[in-house]
C-alpha positions in Angstrom: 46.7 -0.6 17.7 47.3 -2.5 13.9 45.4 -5.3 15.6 42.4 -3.1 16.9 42.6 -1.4 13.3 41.9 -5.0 11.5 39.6 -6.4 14.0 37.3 -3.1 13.5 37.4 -3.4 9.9 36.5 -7.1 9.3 33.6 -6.3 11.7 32.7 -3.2 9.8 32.8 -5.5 6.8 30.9 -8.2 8.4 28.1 -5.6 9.6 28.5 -4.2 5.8 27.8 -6.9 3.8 24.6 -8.2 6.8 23.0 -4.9 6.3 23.5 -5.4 2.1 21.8 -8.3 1.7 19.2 -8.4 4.5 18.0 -4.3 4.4 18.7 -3.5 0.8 17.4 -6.7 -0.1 14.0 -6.3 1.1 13.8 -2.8 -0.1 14.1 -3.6 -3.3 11.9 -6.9 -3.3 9.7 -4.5 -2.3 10.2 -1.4 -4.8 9.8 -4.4 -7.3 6.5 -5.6 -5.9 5.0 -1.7 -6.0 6.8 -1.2 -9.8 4.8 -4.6 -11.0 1.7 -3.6 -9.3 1.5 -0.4 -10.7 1.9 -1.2 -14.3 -0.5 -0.1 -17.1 -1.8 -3.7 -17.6 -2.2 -4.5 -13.9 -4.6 -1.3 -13.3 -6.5 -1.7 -16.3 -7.2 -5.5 -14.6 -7.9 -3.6 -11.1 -10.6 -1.4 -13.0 -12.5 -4.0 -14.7 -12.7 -6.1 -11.9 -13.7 -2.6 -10.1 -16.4 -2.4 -13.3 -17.6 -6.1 -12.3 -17.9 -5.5 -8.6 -20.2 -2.0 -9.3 -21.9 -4.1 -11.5 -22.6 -7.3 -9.4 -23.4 -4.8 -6.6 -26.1 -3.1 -8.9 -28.2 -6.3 -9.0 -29.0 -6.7 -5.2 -31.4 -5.0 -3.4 -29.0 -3.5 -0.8 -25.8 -2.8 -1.5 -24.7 -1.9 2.5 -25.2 -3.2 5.7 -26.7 -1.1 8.1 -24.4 -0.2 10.0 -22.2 0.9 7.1 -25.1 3.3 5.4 -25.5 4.9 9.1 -21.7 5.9 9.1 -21.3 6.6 5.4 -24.7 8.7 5.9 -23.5 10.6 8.6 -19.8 11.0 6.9 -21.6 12.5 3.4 -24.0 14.8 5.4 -20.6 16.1 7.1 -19.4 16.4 4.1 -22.0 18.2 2.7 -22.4 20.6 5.5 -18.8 21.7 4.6 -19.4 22.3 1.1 -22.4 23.8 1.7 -20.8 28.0 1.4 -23.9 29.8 1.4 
């Protein structure tokens, strides 16, 4: 039984310290990715190169595809059928 004892917790340890640095690893490369992405100075960046798109966008004759306006039509008269409480 002392055997089975040890045997189950050097496993337990082993599975321990595989889950540690594989599954809490990645978890927080990741939580550090979103914390970077979301900082004051990287959305400020994300809106003006939003500001410089609109703008860019503003210069050509046609902004969507075809296909696009059809759905995005359809999608805002849906939209404004909704809102529409008379």
């Amino acid at each position: 039984m002392k055997k089975f004892l040890i045997k189950v917790s050097i496993i337990f340890i082993f599975i321990f310290i595989l889950f540690r640095f594989t599954v809490i690893s990645l978890i927080n490369n990741y939580e550090n990715k979103l914390s970077n992405f979301l900082t004051s100075s990287n959305i400020d960046e994300i809106k003006l190169e939003l500001i410089q798109n609109i703008k860019k966008a503003n210069t050509k004759e046609k902004i969507l595809y075809k296909e696009d306006a059809e759905i995005l039509g359809v999608f805002l008269r849906k939209i404004l059928a909704e809102l529409n409480f008379k």
